[in-house]
C-alpha positions as CSV (number, residue, x, y, z in Angstrom):
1,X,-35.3,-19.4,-6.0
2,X,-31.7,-20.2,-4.3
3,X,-32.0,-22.5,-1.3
4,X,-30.8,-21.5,1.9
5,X,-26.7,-22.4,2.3
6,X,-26.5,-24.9,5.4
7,X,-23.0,-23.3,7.9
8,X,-19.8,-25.7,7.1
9,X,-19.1,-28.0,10.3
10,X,-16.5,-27.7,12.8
11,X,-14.2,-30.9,12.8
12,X,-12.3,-32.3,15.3
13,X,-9.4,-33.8,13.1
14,X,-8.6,-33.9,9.3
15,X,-9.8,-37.2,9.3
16,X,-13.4,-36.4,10.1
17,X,-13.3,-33.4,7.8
18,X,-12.0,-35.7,4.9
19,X,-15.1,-38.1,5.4
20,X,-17.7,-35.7,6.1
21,X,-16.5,-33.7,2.4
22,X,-16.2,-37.4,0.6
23,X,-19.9,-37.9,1.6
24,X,-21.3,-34.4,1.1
25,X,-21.4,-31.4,-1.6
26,X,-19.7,-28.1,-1.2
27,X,-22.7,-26.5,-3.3
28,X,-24.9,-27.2,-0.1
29,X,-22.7,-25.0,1.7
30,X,-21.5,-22.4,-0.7
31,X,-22.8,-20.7,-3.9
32,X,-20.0,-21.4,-6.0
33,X,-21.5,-18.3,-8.5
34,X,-20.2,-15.5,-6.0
35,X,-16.7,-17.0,-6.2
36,X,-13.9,-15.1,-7.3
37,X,-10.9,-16.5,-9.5
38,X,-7.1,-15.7,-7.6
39,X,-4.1,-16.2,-8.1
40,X,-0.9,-17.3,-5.8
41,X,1.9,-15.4,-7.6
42,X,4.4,-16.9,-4.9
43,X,3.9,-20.1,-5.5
44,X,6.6,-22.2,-7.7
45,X,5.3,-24.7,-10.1
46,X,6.2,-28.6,-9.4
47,X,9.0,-30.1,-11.0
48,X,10.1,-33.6,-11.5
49,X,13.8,-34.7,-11.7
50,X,14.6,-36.9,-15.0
51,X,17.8,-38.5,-16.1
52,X,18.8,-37.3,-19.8
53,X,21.7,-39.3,-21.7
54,X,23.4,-36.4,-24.0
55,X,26.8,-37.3,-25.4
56,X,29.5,-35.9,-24.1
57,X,30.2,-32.9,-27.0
58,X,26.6,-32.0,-27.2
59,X,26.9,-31.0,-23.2
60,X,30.1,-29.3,-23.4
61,X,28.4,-27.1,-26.4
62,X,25.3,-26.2,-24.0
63,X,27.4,-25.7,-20.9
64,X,29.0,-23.1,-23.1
65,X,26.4,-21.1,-24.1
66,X,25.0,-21.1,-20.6
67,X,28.3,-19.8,-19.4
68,X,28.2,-17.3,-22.3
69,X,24.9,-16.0,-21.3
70,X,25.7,-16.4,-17.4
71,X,22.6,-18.6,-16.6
72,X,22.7,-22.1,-15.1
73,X,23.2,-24.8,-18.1
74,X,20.1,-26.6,-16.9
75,X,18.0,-23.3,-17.0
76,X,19.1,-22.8,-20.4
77,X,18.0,-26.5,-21.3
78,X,14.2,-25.8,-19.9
79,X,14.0,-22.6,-21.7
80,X,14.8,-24.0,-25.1
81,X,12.8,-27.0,-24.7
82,X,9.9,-24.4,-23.4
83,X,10.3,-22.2,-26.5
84,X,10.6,-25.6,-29.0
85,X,7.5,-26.7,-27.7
86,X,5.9,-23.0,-28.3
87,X,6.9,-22.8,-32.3
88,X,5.4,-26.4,-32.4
């Protein structure tokens, strides 16, 4: 027998709704089993900026190919990593 789902609070400020949430359990409030999956095809995935040393050649030889293909060199640099990582 499912117990009866208790209405979510109003809040005041985020503040109140962050403690009230660190103290109690969504389940009490909503029946997780009726929840449908979505997606947010909008939505860009996070990226992180890194330094990379690469001589001086080995950059000129990448920057090419980009420019051969007409993408940005650092596109092309994610997109072979991203493939090397797939045939590993």
């Amino acid at each position: 027998m499912n117990k009866p789902l208790k209405p979510v609070p109003s809040f005041a400020t985020e503040s109140e709704e962050r403690e009230y949430w660190e103290q109690h359990d969504s389940t009490e409030h909503l029946d997780w089993s009726k929840a449908k999956r979505v997606t947010f095809p909008n939505l860009k995935p996070s990226t992180k900026t890194i330094s990379l040393r690469l001589p001086q050649h080995l950059l000129d030889s990448i920057k090419a190919a980009a420019n051969s293909r007409d993408v940005p060199y650092q596109s092309l640099i994610k997109v072979w990593l991203q493939e090397k990582l797939h045939s590993h």
